[in-house]
VEXDREN-2710 file (C-alpha; in Angstrom, 1 decimal):
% VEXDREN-2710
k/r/px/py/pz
1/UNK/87.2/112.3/105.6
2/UNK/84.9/110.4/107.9
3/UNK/85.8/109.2/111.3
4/UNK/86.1/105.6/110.4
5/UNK/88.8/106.4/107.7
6/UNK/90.6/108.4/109.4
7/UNK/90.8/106.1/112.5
8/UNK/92.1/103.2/110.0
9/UNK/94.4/105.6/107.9
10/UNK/96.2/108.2/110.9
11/UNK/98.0/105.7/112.2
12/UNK/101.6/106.9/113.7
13/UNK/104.6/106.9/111.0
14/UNK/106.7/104.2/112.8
15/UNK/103.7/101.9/113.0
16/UNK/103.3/102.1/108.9
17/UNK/106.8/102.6/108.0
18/UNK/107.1/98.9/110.0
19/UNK/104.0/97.6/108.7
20/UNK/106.2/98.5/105.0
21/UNK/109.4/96.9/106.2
22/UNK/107.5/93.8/106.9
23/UNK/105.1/93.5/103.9
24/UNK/105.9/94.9/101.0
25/UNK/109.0/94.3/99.0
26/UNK/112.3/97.6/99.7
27/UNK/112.0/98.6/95.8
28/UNK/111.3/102.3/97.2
29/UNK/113.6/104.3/99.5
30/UNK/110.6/106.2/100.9
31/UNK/110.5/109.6/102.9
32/UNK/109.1/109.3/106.5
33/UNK/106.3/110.5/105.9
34/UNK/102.3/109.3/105.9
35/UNK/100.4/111.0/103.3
36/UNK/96.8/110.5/103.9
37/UNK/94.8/113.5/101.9
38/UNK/95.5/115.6/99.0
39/UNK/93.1/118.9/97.8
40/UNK/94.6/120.6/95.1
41/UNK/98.3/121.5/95.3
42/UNK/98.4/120.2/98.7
43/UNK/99.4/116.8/100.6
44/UNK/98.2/115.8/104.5
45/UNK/100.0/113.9/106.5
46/UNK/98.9/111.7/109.0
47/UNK/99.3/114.4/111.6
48/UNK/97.5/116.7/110.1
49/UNK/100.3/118.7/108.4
50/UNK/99.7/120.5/105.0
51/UNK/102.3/120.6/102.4
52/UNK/102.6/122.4/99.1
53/UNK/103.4/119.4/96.4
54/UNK/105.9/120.4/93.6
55/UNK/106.0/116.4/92.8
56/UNK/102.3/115.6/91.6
57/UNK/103.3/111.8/92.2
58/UNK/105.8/112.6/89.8
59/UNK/104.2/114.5/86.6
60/UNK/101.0/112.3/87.8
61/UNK/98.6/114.8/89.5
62/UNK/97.9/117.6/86.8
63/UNK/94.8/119.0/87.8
64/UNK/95.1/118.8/91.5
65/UNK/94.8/116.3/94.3
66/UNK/91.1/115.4/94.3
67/UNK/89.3/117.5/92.1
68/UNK/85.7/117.5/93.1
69/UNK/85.0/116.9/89.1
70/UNK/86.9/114.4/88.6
71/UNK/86.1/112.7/92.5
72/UNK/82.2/113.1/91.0
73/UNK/82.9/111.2/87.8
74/UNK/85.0/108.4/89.2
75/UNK/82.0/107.9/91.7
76/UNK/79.4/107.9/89.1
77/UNK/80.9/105.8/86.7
78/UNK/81.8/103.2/89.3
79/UNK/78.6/102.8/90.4
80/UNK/77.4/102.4/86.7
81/UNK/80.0/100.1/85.2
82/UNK/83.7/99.7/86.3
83/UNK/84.7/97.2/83.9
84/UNK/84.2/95.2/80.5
85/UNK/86.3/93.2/78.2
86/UNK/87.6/94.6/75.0
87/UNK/85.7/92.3/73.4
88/UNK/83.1/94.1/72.9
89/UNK/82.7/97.9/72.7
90/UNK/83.0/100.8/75.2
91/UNK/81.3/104.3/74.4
92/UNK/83.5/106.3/76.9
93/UNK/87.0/105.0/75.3
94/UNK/85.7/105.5/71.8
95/UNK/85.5/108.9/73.1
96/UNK/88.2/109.4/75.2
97/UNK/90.2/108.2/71.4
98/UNK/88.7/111.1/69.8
99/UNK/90.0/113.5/71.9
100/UNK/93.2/112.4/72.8
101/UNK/94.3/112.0/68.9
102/UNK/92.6/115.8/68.3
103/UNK/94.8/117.1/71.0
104/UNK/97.8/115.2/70.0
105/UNK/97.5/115.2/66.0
106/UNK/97.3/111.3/65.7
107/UNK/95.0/109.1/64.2
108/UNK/94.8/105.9/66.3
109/UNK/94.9/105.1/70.0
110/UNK/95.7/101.8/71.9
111/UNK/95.1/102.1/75.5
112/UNK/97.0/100.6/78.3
113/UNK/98.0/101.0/82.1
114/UNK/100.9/102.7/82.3
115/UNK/103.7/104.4/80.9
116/UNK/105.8/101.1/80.5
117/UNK/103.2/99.3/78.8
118/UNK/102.5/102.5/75.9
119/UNK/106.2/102.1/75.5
120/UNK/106.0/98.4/75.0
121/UNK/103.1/98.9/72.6
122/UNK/105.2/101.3/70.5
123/UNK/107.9/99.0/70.5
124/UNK/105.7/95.9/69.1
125/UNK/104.3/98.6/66.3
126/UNK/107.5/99.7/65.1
127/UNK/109.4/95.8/64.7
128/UNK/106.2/95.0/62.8
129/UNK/106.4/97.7/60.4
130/UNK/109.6/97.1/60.1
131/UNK/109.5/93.2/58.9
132/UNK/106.6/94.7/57.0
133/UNK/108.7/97.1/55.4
134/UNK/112.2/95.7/54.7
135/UNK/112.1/92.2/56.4
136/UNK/112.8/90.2/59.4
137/UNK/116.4/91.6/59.6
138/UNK/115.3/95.4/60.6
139/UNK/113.9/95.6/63.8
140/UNK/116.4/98.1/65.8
141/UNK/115.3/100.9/67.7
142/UNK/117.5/103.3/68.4
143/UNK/117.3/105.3/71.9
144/UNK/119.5/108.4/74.0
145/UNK/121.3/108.5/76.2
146/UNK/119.9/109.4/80.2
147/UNK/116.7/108.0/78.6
148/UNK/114.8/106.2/80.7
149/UNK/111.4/104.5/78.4
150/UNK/109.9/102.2/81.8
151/UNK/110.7/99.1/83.7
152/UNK/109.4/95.9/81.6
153/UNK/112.0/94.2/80.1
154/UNK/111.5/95.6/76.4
155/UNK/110.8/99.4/78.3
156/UNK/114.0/98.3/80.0
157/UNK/116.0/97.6/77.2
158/UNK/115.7/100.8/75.3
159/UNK/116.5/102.4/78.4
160/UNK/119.8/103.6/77.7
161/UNK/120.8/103.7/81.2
162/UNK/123.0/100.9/82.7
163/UNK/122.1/101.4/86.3
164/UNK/119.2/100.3/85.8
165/UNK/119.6/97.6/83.5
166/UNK/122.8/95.8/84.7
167/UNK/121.0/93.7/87.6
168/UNK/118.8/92.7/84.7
169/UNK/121.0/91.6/82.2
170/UNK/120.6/90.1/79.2
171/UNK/118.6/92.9/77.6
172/UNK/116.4/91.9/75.0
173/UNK/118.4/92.6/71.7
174/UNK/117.8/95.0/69.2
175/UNK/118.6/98.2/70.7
176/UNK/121.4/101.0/69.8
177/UNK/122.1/103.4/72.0
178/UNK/122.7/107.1/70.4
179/UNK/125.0/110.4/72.0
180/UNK/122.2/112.9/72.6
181/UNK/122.0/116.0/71.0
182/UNK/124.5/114.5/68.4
183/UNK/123.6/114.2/65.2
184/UNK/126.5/113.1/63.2
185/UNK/126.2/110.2/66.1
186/UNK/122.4/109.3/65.2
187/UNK/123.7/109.0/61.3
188/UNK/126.3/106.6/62.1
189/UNK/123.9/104.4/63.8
190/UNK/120.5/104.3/61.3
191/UNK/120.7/101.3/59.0
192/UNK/118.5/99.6/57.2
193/UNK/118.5/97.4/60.2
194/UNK/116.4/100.5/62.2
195/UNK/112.5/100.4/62.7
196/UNK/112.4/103.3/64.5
197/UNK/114.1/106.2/66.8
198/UNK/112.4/106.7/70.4
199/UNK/113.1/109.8/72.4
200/UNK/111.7/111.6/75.2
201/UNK/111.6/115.7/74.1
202/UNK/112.2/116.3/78.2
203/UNK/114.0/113.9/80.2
204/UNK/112.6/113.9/83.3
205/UNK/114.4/110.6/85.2
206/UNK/117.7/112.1/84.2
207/UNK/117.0/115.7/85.4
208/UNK/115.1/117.8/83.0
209/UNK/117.6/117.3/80.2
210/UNK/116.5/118.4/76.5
211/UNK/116.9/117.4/72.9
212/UNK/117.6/120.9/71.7
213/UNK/114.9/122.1/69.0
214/UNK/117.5/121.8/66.6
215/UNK/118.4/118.0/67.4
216/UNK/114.3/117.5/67.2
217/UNK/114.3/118.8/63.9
218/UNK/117.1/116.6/62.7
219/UNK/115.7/113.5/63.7
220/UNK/112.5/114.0/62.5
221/UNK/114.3/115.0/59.1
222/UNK/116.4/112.0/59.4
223/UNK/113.6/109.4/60.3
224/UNK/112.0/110.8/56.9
225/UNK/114.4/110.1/54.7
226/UNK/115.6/106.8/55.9
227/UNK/111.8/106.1/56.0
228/UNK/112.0/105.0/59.9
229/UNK/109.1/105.8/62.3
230/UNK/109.9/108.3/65.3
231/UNK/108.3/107.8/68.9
232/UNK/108.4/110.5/71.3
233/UNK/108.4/109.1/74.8
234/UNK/105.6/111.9/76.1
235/UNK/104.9/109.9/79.2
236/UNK/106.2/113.2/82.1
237/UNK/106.5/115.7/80.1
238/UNK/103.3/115.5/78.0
239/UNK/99.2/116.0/79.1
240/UNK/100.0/120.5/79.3
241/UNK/102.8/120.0/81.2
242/UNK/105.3/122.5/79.2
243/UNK/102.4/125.0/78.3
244/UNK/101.1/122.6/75.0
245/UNK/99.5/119.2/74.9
246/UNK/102.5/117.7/73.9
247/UNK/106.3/118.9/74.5
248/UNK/107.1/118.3/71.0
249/UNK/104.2/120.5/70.1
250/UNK/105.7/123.1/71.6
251/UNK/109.2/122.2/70.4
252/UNK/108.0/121.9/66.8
253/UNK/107.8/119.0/65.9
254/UNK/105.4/115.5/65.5
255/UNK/106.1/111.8/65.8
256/UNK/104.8/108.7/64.4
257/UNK/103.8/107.0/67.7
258/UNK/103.3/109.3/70.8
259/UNK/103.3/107.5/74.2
260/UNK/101.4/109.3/77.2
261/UNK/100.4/107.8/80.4
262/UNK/101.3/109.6/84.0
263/UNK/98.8/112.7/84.0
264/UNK/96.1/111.2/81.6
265/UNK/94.0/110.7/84.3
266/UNK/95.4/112.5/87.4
267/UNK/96.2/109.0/89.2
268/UNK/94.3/106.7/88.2
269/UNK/96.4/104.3/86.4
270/UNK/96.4/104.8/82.3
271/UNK/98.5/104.6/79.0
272/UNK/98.0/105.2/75.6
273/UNK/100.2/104.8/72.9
274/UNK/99.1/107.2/70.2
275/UNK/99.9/107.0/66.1
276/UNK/99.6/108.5/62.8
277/UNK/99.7/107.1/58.9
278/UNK/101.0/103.5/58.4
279/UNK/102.3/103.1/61.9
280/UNK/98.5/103.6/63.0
281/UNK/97.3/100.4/61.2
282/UNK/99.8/97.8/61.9
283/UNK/98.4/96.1/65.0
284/UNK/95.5/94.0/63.9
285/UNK/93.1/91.9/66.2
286/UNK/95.9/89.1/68.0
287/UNK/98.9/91.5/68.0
288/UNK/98.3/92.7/71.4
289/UNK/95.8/93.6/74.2
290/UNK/95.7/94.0/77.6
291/UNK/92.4/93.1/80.2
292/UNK/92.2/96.2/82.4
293/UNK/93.3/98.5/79.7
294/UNK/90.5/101.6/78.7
295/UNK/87.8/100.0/81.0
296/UNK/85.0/102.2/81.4
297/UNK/86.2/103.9/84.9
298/UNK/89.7/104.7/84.2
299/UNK/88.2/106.3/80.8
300/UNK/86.2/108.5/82.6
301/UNK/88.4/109.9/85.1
302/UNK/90.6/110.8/81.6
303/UNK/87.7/111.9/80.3
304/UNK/87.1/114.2/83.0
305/UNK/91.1/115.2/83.8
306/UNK/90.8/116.3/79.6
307/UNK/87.4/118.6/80.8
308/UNK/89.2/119.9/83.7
309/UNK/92.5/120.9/81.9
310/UNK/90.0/122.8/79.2
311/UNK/87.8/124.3/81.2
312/UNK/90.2/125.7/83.8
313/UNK/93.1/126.5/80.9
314/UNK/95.4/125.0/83.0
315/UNK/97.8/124.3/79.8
316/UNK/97.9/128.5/79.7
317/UNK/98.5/128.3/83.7
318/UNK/101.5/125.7/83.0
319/UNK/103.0/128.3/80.2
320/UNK/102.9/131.3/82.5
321/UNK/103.3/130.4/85.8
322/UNK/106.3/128.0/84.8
323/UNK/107.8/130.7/82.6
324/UNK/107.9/133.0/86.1
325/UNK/108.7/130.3/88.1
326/UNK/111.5/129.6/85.5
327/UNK/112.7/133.0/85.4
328/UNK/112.6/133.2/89.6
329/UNK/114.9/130.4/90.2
330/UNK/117.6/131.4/87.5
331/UNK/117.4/134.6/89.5
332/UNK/118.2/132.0/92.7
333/UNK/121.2/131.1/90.3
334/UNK/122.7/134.6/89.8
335/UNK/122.0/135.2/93.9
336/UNK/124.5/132.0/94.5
337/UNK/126.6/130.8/91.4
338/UNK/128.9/129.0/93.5
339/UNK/126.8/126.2/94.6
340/UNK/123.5/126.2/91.8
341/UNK/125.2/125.4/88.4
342/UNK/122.1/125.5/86.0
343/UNK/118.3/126.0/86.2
344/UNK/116.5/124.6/82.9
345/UNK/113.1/124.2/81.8
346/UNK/110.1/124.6/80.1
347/UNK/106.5/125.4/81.9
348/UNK/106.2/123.4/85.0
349/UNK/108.9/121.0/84.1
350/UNK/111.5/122.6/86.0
351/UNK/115.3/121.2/87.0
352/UNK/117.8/123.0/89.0
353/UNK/121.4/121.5/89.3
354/UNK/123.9/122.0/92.0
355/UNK/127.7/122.1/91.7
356/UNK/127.7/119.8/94.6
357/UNK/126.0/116.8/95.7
358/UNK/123.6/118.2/98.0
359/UNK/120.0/117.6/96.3
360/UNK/118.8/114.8/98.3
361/UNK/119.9/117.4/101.6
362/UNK/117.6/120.4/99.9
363/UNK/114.7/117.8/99.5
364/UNK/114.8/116.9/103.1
365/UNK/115.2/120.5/104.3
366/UNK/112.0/121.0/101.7
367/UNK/110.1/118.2/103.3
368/UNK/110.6/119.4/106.6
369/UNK/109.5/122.9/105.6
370/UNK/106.4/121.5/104.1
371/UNK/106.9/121.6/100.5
372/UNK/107.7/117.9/98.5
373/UNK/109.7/117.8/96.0
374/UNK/112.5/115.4/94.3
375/UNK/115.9/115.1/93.7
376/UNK/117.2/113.2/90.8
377/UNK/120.6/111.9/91.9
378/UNK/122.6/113.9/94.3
379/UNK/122.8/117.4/91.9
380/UNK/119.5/118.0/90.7
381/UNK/116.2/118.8/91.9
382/UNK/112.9/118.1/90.2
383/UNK/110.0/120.1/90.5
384/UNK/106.9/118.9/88.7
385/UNK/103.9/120.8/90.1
386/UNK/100.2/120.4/89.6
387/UNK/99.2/122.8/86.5
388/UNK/96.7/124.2/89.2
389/UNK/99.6/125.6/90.8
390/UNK/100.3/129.4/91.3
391/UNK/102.4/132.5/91.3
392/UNK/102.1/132.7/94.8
393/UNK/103.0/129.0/95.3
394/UNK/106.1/129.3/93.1
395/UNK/107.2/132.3/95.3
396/UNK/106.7/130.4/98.3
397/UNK/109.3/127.7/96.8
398/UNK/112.0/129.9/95.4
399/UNK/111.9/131.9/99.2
400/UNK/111.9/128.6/100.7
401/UNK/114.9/127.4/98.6
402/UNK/116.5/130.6/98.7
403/UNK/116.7/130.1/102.8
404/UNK/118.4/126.4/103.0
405/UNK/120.8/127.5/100.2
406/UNK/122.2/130.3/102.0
407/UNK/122.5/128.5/105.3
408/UNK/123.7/125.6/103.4
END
C-alpha cells in the first residue's frame, strides 16, 4: 500500500467511527473496527493487526482477499473499457454466460448487481409465465419460512420473515408463506393461482438451516406436476461454497431459475439470475434491464474469480476442508453439550448454535482474538470462510472457540 493511501486510510477508529455517525445513515450496527487491507484469508486493520476472516464479507470473498489474478484483471480491463450500455454487445459477458450456465446446468443468463436484484428478476420471469400459462389470476409465489430472498420491496415480500418486513408494510401481494421442511404444508398451499416456489437449499440469514434432501426432492417433484417453475435462491450458499457449484447440485437436485450473486465476483458487485426451458425465454427486449448490469469490468473480475476457483480447485478445498472443519466443531459439541446445542453444515457453510444467547459474546471474544466471524441472532454463529482457507486455519478457529467456551 503506498504511503499516500495509507496516510488517508489509517486513520484512528474513533475518528472514522465519528465520521460514520455523522455521514452515513445507522442501517449497520458495525464492530469497532477499521479494516483497511485484505490478502487472502486475512483482514488489516488500521493498526496494523491481522486477522483470520471466517466471514468473507459474508459468502462474498471466495477466492481470497485480493487475489493478485483477479487485482491484474480488474486493472487491465479498467483501463481498456469499464463500461457500455446493453444496447449494444459485450464479448466478456457473452462469455462470462457461457460459463456460468455450463457450471450451473442452465440455458440463459440475465445479469444484475446484486443478490436482490437476481431475485427480483426471477420474480418478474415467473408472474410472466404464469399469465402466459394460465392467466392473469396466477401469479403467487410461494416462499419458507426463515427465508430471507433480499431487501427491495418484491425481494422483501417473499421474504418470509416479519422482522424485517413489518416497518415496511404493505408487502407487495402475491406471496404465500410455506412451513419448511413440510410437505403436506407446500400441498395445501399450490394452486392454480402459483407461478412458482422459491427456496434457498441453505439458509444462511437464518443460521445455516437446510431443506433436507428429501424436502428438495419433493418440491421439485411437486413443482413438476402442478407444472410451476422452482427457483433456488443460490445467492450464499452457491459459487463452490458447499464443495459443488451449486448447493442443490450437491443436494440433487435442479431448478428452473437459479439466482447467484455474492461470490461471483469476489466483491465486486454482481448478480445473475440463471434459467432453463420455457422460463429461459420469457423476458423479451422491454421486460427488464438494468444500466450498470454485466458491464465489461464487473465481467471480468467474474471472469477471472471463475479461472481462479478452477485453476486452484478451490470447490475440492471447500468439500474437504469444510467436511474437517465440520467434523472438528461437532467434536467442540461432544466436549461441551451443555451450552453448544447443534453444529450443521455442508463445506464451508458452517453454523453452530448455542443453548444460550451468547453468539454475539463469542463473536466479540473472536474479534478480539483476531479472527471475524458472525453471529446470526443471539444463538448461532456463522462461519463462511474464503474457499482458500485451510486445515490449519480451521484448527486455529475450533482451538480458539474451544478457549472462550470453556471460560465462558
Amino acid at each position: 500500500m503506498s504511503n499516500a493511501l495509507l496516510e488517508r486510510t489509517e486513520h484512528c477508529t474513533d475518528d472514522i467511527a465519528a465520521l460514520d455517525a455523522q455521514y452515513i445513515m445507522h442501517t449497520y450496527n458495525r464492530q469497532p473496527v477499521v479494516f483497511v487491507r485484505g490478502d487472502g484469508q486475512y483482514l488489516y486493520d488500521s493498526n496494523g493487526k491481522e486477522y483470520l476472516d471466517f466471514l468473507a464479507g459474508i459468502a462474498v470473498v471466495g477466492v481470497g482477499h485480493c487475489h493478485p489474478k483477479l487485482a491484474r484483471a480488474i486493472a487491465e480491463q479498467s483501463a481498456t473499457l469499464m463500461h457500455v450500455s446493453n444496447l449494444f454487445h459485450n464479448p466478456l459477458q457473452a462469455r462470462l454466460a457461457e460459463k456460468l450456465c455450463r457450471l450451473s446446468e442452465m440455458e440463459k443468463a440475465f445479469f444484475c448487481n446484486s443478490g436482490a436484484e437476481a431475485n427480483e428478476a426471477a420474480i418478474k420471469i415467473a408472474r410472466k409465465w404464469g399469465k402466459q400459462k394460465r392467466g392473469k389470476d396466477c401469479h403467487e409465489i410461494i416462499t419458507f419460512s426463515g427465508s430471507f430472498h433480499g431487501r427491495t420491496m418484491g425481494a422483501l415480500s417473499a421474504t418470509a420473515q416479519p422482522k424485517y418486513q413489518e416497518a415496511f408494510a404493505p408487502m407487495i401481494p402475491g406471496f404465500r408463506y410455506c412451513q419448511l421442511n413440510d410437505l403436506n404444508a407446500l400441498d395445501d398451499l399450490i394452486s392454480e393461482r402459483t407461478c412458482a416456489v422459491m427456496i434457498e437449499p441453505i439458509q444462511g440469514e437464518s443460521g445455516i438451516k437446510f431443506a433436507s434432501a428429501e424436502f428438495l426432492a419433493g418440491v421439485r417433484a411437486f413443482c413438476g406436476e402442478a407444472e410451476v417453475l422452482l427457483i433456488l435462491d443460490e445467492i450464499q450458499c452457491g459459487m463452490g461454497r458447499t464443495g459443488q457449484f451449486l448447493a442443490s447440485q450437491s443436494l440433487g437436485i435442479s431448478g428452473d431459475i437459479v439466482t447467484l450473486a455474492k461470490g461471483i465476483a469476489d466483491g465486486f458487485p454482481m448478480g445473475v439470475c440463471l434459467a432453463q426451458g420455457e422460463a429461459a425465454n420469457v423476458l423479451v427486449p422491454g421486460d427488464h434491464g438494468s444500466t450498470f448490469a454485466g458491464q465489461p469490468l464487473a465481467c471480468a473480475a467474474a471472469l477471472a474469480t471463475l479461472d481462479i476457483m478452477s485453476e486452484e480447485d478451490l470447490m475440492a478445498n471447500a468439500a474437504h476442508t469444510g467436511a474437517i472443519f465440520l467434523h472438528n466443531l461437532r467434536g467442540l459439541q461432544e466436549q461441551f453439550p451443555e451450552t453448544i446445542a447443534e453444529v450443521r453444515g455442508l463445506g464451508l457453510m458452517v453454523g453452530m448454535e448455542f443453548a444460550l444467547p451468547i453468539a454475539r459474546l463469542v463473536m466479540q471474544e473472536m474479534l478480539a482474538q483476531g479472527i471475524v466471524i458472525n453471529a446470526v441472532g443471539d444463538s448461532i454463529l456463522r462461519f463462511v470462510p474464503p474457499l482458500v482457507v485451510t486445515e490449519a486455519d480451521c484448527g486455529r478457529v475450533v482451538e480458539t472457540l474451544r478457549d472462550i467456551v470453556a471460560e465462558l
